[in-house]
N, C-alpha and C positions, 0 to 999 in steps of 0.2 A: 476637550483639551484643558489638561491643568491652569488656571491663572498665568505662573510663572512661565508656562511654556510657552503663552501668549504673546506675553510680557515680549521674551527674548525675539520670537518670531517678531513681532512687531519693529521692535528695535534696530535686526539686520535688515527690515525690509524698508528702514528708514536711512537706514549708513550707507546702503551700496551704491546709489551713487556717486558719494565722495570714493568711497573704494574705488569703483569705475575708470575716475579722473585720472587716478597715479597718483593721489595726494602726498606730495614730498615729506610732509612731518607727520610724518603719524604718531601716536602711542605703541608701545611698546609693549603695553599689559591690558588686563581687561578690567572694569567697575563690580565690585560684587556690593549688593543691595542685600542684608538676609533678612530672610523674615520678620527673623527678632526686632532686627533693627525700626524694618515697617512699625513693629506692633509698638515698640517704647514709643517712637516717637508720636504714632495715632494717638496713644493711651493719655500721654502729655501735654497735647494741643487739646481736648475736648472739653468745650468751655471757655477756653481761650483766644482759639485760632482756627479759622475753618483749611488753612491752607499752611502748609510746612516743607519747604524744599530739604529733600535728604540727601543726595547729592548734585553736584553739576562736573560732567566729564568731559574734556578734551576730547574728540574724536578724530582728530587732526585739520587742516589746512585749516581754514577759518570757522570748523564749527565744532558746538558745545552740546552733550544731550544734558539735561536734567529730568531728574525726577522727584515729583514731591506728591506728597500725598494728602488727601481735602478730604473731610468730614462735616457737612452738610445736614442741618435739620429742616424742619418745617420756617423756621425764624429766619433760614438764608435764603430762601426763594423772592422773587418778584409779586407772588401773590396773582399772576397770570398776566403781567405789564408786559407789553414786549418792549423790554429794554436790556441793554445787555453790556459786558465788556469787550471790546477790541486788542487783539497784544495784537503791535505793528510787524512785528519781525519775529515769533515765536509761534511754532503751529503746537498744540498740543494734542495728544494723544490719550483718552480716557478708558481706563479700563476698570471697568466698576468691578470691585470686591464685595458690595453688600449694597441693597437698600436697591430702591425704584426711585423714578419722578420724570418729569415732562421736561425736557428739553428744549431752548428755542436755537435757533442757528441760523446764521443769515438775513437776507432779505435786504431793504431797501433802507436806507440809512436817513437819518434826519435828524436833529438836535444834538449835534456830534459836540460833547466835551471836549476841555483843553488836555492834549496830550502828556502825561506824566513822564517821569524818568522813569517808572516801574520800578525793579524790585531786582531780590535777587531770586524772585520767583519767576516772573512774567518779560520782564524788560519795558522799554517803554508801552504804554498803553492807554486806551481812552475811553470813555462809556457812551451809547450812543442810544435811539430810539429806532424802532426797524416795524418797516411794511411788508406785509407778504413772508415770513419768515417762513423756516421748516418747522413745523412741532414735530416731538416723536417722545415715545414712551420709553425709557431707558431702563434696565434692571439689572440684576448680576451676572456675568457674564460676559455681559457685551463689550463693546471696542467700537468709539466713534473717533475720527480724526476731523478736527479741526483747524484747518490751516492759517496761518498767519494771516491777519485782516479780514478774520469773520467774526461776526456778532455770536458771542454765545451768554446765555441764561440759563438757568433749572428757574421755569417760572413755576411749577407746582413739585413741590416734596412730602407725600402726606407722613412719612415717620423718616428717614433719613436715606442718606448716597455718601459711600463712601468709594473713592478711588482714586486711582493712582493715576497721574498726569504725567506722561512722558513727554519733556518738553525739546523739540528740536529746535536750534537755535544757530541759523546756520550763519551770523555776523560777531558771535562771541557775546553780544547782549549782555548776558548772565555769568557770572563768572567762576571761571576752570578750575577745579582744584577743591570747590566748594564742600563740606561738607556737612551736616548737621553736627553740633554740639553738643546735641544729647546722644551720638551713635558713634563720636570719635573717637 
């Protein structure tokens, strides 16, 4: 299955609940992301920024998707700490475009930071230490979902991970209408 075919599968099988509901306000049109758009803005961040939201969409009633996209070396892993970040209210969705590395997820929480106001990537969010986690080896191709209130890390990246983070956002967190500056 192509990337992008993913992508979209992913995406409706993330919406239809709210479709489900009857959600009174909906959208009227649909988000297009193009590739192009992808690659300036990867191209722009590297060196700078390991993470960059390209848009954030209204999908009606009270929720938002976002999508940004993270370029990750050797220099952004944990070096095998199981330590990780927490987004309180945003599950994300990773679909690697390029590169490998080890994954942590979950597990048992302990030395929990003070919670942030996030971003207009994440929303509020916190960094924590974790027992018993999942490892897994992640590469191109794949799709792991991560739901709101789990610990995640890449504690090993031996050359880089690049992908795209679909972020469901179903309290508005992140804000609607969002777009990159370098793709408007």
């Amino acid at each position: 299955m192509r990337p992008v075919t993913s992508i979209l599968l992913t995406t409706l099988l993330l919406t239809l609940p709210a479709m489900a509901e009857g959600q009174s306000a909906r959208p009227t049109d649909a988000t297009d992301i193009l590739s192009e758009d992808v690659q300036t803005v990867l191209e722009n961040m590297i060196g700078v920024s390991i993470d960059r939201q390209l848009k954030v969409s209204d999908i009606g009633g009270e929720e938002n998707v976002g999508v940004g996209i993270l370029h990750r070396t050797s220099e952004h892993d944990t070096d095998g700490a199981h330590q990780g970040l927490i987004h309180a209210y945003v599950t994300e969705v990773y679909v690697m475009l390029s590169g490998s590395g080890t994954l942590l997820t979950g597990g048992e929480l302990f030395n929990e930071g003070d919670l942030s106001d996030g971003s207009i990537l994440i929303g509020p969010s916190f960094s924590a230490e974790t027992r018993g986690p999942e490892i897994r080896q992640i590469e191109e191709g794949d799709i792991v979902i991560i739901p709101a209130g789990v610990l995640h890390s890449w504690t090993s990246i031996p050359d880089h991970v690049t992908y795209l983070s679909i972020r469901v956002d179903p309290d508005q967190h992140l804000p609607a209408g969002y777009v990159n500056p370098e793709i408007d």
